[in-house]
MARBA-3410 file (N, C-alpha, C, O; in Angstrom, 1 decimal):
200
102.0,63.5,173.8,101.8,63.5,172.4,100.5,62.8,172.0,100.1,61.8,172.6 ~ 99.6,63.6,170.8,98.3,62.5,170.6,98.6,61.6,170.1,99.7,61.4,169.4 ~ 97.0,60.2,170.4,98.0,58.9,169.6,97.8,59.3,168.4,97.1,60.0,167.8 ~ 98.9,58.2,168.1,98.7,58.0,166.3,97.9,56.8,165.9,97.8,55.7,166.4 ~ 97.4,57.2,164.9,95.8,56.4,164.1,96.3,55.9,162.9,96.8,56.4,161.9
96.1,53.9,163.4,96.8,53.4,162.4,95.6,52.9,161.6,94.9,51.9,161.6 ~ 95.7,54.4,160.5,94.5,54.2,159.3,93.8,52.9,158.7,92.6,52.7,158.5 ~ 95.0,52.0,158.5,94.1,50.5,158.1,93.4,50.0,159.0,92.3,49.7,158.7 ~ 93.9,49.9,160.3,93.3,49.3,161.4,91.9,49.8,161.5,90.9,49.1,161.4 ~ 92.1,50.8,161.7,90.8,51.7,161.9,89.5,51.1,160.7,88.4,50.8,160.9
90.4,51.1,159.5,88.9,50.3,158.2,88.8,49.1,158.7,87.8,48.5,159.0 ~ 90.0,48.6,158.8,89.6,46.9,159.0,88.4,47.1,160.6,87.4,46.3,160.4 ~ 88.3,47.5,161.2,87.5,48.1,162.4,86.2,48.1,161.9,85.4,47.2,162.3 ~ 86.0,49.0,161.1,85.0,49.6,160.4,84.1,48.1,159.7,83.0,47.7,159.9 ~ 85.3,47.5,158.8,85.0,46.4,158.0,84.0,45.3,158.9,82.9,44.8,158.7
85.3,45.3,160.0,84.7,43.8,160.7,83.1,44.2,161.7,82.2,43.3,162.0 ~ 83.0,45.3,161.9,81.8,45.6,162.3,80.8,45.8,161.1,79.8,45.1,161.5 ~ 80.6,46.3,160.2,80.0,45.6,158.8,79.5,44.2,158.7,78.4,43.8,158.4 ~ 80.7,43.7,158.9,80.2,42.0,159.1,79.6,41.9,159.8,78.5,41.7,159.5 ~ 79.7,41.9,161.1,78.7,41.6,162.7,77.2,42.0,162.0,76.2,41.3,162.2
77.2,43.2,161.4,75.7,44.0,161.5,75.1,42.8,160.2,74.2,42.1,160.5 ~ 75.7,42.7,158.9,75.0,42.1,157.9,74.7,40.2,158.6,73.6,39.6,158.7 ~ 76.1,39.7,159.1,75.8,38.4,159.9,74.4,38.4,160.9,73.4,37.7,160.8 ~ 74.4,39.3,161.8,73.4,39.3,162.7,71.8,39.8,162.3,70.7,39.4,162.7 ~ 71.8,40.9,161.3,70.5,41.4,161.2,70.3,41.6,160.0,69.2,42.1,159.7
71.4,41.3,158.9,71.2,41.6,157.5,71.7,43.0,156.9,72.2,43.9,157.6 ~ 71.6,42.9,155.6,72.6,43.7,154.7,71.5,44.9,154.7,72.0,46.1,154.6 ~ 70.0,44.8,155.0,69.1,46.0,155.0,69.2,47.0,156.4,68.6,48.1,156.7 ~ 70.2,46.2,157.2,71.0,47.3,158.7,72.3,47.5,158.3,73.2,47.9,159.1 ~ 72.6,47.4,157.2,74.3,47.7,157.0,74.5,49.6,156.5,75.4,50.0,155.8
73.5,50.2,157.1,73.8,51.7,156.9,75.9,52.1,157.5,76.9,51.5,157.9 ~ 75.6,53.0,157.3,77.1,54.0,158.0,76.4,53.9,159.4,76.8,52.9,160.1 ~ 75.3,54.6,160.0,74.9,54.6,161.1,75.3,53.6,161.9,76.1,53.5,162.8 ~ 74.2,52.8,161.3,74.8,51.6,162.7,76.0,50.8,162.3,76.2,49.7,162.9 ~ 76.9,51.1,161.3,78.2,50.2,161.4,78.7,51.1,162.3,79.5,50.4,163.0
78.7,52.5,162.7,79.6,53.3,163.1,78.9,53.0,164.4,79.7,53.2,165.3 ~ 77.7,52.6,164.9,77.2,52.0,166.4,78.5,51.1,166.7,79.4,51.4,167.5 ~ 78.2,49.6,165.9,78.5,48.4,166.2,80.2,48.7,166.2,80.7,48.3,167.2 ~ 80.9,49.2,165.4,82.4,49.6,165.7,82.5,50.3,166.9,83.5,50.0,167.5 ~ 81.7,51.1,167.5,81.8,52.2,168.7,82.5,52.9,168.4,83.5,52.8,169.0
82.5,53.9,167.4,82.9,55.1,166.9,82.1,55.9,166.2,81.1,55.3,165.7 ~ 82.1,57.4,166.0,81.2,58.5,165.8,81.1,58.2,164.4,82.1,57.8,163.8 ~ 79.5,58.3,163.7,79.0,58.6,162.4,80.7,59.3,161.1,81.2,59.1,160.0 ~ 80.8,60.2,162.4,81.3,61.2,161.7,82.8,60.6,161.2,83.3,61.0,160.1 ~ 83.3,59.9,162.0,84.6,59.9,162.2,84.7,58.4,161.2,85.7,58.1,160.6
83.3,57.4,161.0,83.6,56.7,160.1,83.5,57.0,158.1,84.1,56.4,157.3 ~ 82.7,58.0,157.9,82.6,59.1,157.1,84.1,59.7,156.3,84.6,59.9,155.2 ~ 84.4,59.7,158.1,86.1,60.5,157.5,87.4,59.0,156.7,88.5,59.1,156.2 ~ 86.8,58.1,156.7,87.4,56.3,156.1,86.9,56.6,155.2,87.5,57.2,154.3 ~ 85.3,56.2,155.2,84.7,56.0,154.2,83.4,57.2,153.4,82.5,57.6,154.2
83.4,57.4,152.5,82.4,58.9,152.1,80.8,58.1,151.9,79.8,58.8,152.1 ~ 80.7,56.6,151.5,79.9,56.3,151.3,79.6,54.7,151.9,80.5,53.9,152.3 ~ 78.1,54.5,152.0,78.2,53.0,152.2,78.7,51.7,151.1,79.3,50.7,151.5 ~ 78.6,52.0,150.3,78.9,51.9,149.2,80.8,51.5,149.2,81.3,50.6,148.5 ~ 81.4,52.2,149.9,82.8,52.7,149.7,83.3,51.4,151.1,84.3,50.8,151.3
82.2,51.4,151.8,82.7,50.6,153.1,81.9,48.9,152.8,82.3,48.0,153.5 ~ 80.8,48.6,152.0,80.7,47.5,151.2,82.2,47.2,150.1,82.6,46.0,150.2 ~ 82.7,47.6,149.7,83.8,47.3,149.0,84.7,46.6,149.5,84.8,45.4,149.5 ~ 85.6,47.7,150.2,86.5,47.3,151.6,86.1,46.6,152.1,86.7,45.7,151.6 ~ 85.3,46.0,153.0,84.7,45.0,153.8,85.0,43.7,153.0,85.6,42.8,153.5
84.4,43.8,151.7,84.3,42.3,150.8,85.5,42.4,150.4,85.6,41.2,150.2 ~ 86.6,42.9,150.1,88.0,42.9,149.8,89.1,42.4,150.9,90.0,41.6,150.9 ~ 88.5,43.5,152.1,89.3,42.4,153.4,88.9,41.0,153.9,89.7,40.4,154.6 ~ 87.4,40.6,153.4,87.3,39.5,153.9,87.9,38.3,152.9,88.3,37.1,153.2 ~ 88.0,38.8,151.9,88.7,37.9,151.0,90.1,37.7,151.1,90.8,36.7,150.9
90.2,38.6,151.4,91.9,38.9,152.1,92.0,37.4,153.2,92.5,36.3,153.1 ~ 91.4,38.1,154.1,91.3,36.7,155.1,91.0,35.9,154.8,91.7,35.0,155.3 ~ 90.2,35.5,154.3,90.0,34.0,153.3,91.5,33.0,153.0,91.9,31.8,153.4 ~ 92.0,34.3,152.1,93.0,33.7,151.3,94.2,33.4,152.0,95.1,32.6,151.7 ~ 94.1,34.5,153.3,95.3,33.9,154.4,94.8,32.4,154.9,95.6,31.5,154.8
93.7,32.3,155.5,93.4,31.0,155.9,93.5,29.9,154.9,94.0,29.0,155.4 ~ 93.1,29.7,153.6,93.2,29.2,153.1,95.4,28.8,152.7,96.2,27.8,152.7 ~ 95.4,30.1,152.5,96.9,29.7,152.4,97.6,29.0,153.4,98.4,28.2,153.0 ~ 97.4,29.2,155.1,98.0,28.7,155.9,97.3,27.5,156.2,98.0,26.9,157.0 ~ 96.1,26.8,155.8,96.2,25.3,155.8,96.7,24.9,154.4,97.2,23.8,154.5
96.8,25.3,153.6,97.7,24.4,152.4,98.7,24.0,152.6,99.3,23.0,152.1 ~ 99.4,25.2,153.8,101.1,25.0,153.8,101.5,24.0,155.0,102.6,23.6,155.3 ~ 100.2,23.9,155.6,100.2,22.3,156.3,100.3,21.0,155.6,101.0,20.2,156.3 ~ 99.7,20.6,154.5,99.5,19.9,153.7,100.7,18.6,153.8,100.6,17.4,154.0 ~ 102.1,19.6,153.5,103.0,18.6,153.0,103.5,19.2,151.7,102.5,19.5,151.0
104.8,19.6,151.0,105.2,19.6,150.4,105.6,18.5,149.0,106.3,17.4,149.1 ~ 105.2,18.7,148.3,104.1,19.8,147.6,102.8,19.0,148.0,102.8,17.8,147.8 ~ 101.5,19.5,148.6,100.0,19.4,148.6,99.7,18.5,147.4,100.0,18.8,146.2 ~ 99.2,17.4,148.0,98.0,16.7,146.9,97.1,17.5,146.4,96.5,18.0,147.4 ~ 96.6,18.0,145.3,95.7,18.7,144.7,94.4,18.4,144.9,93.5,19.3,145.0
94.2,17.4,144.9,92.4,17.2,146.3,92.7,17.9,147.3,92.0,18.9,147.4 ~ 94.0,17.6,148.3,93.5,18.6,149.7,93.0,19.8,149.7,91.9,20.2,150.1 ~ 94.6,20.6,148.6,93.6,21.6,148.2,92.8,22.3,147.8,92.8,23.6,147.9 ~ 92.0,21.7,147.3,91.1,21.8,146.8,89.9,21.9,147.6,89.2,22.8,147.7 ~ 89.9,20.2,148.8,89.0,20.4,150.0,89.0,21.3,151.1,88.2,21.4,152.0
90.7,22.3,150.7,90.4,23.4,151.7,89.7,24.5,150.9,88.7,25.2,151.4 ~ 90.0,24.6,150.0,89.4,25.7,149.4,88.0,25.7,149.6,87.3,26.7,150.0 ~ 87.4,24.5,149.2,85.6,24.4,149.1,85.6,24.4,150.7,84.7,25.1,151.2 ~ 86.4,23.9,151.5,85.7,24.1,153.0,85.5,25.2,153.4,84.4,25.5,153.9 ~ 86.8,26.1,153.2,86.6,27.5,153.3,85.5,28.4,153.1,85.2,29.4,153.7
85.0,27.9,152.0,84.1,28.3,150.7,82.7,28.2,151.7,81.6,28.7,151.4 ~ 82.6,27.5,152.8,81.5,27.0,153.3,81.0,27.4,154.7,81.9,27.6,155.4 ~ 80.0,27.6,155.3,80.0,28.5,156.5,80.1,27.5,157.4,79.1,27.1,157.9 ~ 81.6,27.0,157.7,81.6,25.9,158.7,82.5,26.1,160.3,82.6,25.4,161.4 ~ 83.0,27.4,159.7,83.2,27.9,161.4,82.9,29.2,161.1,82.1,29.6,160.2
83.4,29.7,161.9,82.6,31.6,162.4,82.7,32.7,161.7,81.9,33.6,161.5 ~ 84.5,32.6,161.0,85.2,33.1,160.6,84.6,33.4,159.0,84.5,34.5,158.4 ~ 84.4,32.2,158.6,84.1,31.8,157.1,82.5,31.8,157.3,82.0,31.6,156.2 ~ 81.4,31.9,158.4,80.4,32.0,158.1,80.4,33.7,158.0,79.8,34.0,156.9 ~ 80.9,34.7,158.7,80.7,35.9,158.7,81.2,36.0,157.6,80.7,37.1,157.2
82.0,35.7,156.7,82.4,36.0,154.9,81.1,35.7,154.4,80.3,36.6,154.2 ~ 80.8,34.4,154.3,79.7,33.7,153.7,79.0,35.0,153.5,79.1,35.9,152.6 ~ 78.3,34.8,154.4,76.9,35.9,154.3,77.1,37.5,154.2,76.2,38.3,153.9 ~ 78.7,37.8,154.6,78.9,39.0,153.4,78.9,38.9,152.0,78.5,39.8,151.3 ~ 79.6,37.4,151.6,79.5,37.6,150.2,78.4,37.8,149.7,78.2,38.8,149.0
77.0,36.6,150.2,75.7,36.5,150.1,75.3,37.8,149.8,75.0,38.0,148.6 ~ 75.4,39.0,150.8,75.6,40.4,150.9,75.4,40.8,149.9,74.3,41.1,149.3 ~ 77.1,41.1,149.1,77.8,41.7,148.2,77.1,41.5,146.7,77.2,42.3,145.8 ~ 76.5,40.1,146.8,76.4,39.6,145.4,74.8,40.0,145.0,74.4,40.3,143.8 ~ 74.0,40.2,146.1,72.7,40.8,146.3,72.8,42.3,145.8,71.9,42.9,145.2
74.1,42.9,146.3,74.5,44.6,146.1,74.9,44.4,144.8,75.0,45.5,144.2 ~ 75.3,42.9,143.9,75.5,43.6,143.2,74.6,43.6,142.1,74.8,44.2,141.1 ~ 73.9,43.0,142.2,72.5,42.6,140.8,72.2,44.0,140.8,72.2,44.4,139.7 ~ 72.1,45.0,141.6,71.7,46.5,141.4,72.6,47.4,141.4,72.1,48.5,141.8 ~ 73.9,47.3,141.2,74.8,48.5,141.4,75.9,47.8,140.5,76.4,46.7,140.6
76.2,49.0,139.6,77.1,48.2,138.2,78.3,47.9,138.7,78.8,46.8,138.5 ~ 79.0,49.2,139.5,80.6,49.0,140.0,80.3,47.9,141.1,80.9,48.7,141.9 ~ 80.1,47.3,141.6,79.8,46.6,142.4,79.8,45.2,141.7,80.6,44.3,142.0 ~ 78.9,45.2,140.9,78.7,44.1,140.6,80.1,43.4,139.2,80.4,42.2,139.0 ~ 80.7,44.5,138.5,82.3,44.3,137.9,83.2,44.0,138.9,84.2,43.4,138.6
83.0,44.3,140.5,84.3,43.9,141.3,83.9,42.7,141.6,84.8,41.9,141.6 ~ 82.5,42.1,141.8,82.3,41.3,142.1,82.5,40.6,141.1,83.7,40.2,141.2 ~ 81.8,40.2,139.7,82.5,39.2,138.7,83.5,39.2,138.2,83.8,38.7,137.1 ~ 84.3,39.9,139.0,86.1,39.8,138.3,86.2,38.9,139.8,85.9,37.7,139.7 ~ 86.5,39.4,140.7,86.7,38.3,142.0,86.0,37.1,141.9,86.6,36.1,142.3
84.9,37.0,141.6,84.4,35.3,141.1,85.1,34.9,139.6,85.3,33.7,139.5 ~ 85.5,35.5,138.7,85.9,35.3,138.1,87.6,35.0,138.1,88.3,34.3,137.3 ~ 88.0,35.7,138.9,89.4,35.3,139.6,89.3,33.9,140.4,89.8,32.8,139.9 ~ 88.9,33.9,141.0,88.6,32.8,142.5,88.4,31.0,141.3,89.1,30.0,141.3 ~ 87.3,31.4,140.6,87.4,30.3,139.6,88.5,29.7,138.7,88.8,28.5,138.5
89.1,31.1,138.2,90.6,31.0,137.6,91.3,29.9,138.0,91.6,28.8,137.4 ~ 91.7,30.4,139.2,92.3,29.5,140.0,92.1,28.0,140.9,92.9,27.4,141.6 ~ 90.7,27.8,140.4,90.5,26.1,140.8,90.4,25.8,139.8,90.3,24.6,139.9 ~ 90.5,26.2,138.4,90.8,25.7,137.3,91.8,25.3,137.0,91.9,24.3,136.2 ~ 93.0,26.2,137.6,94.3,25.8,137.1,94.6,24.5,138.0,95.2,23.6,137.5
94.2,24.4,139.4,94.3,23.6,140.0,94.0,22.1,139.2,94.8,21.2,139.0 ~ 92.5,22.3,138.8,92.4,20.9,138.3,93.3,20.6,137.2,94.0,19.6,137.4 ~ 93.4,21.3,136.3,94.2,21.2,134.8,95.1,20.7,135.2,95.3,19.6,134.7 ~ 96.0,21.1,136.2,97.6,20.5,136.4,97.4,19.2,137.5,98.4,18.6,138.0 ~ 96.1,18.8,137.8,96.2,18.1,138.7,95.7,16.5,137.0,95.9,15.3,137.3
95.3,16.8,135.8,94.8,16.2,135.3,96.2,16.2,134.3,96.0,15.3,133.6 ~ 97.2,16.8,134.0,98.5,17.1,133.5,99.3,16.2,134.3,100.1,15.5,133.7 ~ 99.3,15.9,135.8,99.7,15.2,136.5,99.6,14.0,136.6,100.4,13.1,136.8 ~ 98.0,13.9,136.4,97.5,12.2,136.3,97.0,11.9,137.3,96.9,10.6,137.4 ~ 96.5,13.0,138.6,95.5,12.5,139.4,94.2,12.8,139.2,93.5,12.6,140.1
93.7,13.3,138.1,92.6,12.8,137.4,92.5,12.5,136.1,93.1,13.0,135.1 ~ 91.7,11.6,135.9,91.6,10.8,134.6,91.6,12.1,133.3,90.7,12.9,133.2 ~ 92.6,12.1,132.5,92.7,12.9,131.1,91.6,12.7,130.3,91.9,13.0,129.1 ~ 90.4,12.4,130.4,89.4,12.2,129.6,88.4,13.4,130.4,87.5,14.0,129.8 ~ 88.7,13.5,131.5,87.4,14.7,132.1,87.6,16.7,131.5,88.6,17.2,131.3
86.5,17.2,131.5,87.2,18.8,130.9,87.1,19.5,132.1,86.2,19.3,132.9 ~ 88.1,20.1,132.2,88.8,20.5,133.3,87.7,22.2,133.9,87.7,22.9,134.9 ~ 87.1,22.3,132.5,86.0,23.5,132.7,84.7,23.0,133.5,84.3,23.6,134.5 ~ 84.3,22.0,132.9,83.2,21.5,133.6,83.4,21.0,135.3,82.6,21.0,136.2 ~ 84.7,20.5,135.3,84.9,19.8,136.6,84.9,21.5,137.8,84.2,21.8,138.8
85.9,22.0,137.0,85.9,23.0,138.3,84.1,24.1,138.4,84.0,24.6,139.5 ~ 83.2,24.4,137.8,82.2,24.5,137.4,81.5,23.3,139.0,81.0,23.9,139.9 ~ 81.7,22.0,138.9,81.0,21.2,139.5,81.9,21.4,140.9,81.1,21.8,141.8 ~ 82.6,21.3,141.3,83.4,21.9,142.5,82.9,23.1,143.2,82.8,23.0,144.4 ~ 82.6,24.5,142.6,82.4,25.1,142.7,81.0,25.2,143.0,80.6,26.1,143.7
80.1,24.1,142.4,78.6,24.0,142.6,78.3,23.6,144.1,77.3,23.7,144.8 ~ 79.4,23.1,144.3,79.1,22.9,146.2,79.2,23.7,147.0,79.4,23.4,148.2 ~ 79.1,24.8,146.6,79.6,25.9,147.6,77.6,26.2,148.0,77.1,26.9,148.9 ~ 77.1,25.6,147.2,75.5,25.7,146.9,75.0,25.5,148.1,74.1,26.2,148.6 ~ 75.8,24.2,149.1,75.6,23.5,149.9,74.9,24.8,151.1,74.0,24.7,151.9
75.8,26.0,150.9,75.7,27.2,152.1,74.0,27.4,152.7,73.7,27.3,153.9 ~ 73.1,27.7,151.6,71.9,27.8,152.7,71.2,26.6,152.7,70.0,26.8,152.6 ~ 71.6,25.4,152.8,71.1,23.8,153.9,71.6,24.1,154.5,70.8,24.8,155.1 ~ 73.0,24.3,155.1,73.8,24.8,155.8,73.2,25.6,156.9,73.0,25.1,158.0 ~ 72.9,27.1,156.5,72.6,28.6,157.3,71.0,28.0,157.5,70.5,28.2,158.6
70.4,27.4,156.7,69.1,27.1,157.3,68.6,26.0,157.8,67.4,25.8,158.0 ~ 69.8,24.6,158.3,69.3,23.9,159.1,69.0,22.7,158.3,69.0,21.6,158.9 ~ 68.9,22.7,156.8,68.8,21.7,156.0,69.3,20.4,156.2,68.7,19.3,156.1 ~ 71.0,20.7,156.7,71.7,19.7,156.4,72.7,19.8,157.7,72.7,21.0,158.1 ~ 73.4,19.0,158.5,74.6,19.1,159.2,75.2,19.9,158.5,74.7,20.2,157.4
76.8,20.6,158.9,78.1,20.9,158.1,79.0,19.6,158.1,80.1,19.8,157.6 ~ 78.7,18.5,158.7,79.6,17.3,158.4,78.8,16.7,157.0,79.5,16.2,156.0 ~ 77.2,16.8,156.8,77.1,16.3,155.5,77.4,16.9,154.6,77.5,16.3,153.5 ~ 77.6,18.4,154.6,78.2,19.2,153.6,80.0,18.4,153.3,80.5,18.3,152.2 ~ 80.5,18.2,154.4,82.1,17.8,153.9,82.0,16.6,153.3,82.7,16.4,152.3
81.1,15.7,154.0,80.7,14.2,153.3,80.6,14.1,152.0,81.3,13.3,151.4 ~ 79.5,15.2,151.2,79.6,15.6,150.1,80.9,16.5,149.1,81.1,16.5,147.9 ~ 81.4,17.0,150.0,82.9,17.2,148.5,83.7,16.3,149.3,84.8,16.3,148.9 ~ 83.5,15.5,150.5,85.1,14.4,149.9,84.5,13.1,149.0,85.3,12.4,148.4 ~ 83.2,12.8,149.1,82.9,12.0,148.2,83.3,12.5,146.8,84.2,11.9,146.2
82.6,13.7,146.3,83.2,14.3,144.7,84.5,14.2,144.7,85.0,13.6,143.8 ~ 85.1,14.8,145.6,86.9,14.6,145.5,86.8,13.4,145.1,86.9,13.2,143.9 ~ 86.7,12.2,146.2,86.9,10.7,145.4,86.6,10.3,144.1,87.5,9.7,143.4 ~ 85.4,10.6,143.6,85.4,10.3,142.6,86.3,10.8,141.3,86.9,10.2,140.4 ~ 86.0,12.8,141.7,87.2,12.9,140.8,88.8,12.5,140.5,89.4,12.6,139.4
89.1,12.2,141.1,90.9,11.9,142.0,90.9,10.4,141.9,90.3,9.6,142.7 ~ 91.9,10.1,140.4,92.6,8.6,140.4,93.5,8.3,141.5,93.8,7.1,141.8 ~ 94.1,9.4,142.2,95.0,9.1,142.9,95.0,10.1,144.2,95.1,11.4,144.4 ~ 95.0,9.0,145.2,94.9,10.0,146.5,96.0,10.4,146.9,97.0,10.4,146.3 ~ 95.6,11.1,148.6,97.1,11.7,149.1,97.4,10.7,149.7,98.5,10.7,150.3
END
């Protein structure tokens, strides 16, 4: 019997070779061509996934988010019931940061994505809804973390997550040598500190 072709597998395939080509040589080698090199599968046959490059930039930044949010979900759920809202918070920005392999090859897709999208309209609406999502949600974090009383009720909970979010800035000291990635963490658990009347 021929095998059977387990269609996602095969994108996510597609996807994670995408990443290798944009991590290693940049988003200006991210053709169909050579993703369908670096996967080791025919032009033709990545074509038959995806019709455009375009179509396999999307997917790609959708599954890496995907994985993000699994990682991110499975250290929260280390945490401790229920998570101090600093931790999670310090997972999320660590995540956010190219500090192992996993999250550097996101990194510099997103870097990627966000470049694709100053010039391409659909691109650039999935992209500011997903940053616009992603923010959502360290917003609510703070709000209930300041509802709670581990941060001072006098701070605006827009501005703070805004300033959280500014450290993700940290990425090219980072990718170019500027800084350690321990002074990157140095730097949001200090901000954590200060934000956070009350630790874990």
């Amino acid at each position: 019997m021929p095998k059977q072709v387990d269609h996602r597998e095969r994108r996510e395939t597609i996807a994670r070779a995408l990443w290798r080509v944009v991590e290693q040589r940049g988003i200006a080698h991210a053709s169909v061509r050579e993703v369908a090199q670096e996967a080791g599968i025919s032009h033709g046959a990545v074509q038959h996934y995806f019709a455009t490059r375009e179509e396999i930039l999307v997917f790609a930044m959708d599954f890496a988010s995907e994985q993000t949010s699994l990682r991110v979900a499975e250290a929260v759920g280390e945490l401790g019931n229920p998570p101090h809202p600093r931790d999670m918070l310090r997972v999320m920005l660590a995540e956010m940061l190219p500090l192992h392999p996993d999250a550097r090859a996101t990194s510099r897709m997103s870097a990627a994505y966000v470049l694709e999208a100053l010039h391409n309209a659909n691109i650039h609406t999935r992209a500011r809804d997903g940053l616009t999502h992603g923010r959502d949600l360290t917003e609510q974090i703070v709000r209930q973390a300041i509802i709670d009383g581990h941060i001072s009720p006098d701070r605006d909970p827009a501005t703070e997550t805004n300033l959280l979010l500014a450290l993700t800035g940290l990425t090219p000291l980072i990718e170019l040598g500027v800084i350690e990635p321990r002074e990157a963490l140095t730097a949001v658990d200090q901000h954590l500190n200060r934000l956070f009347t009350t630790k874990p």
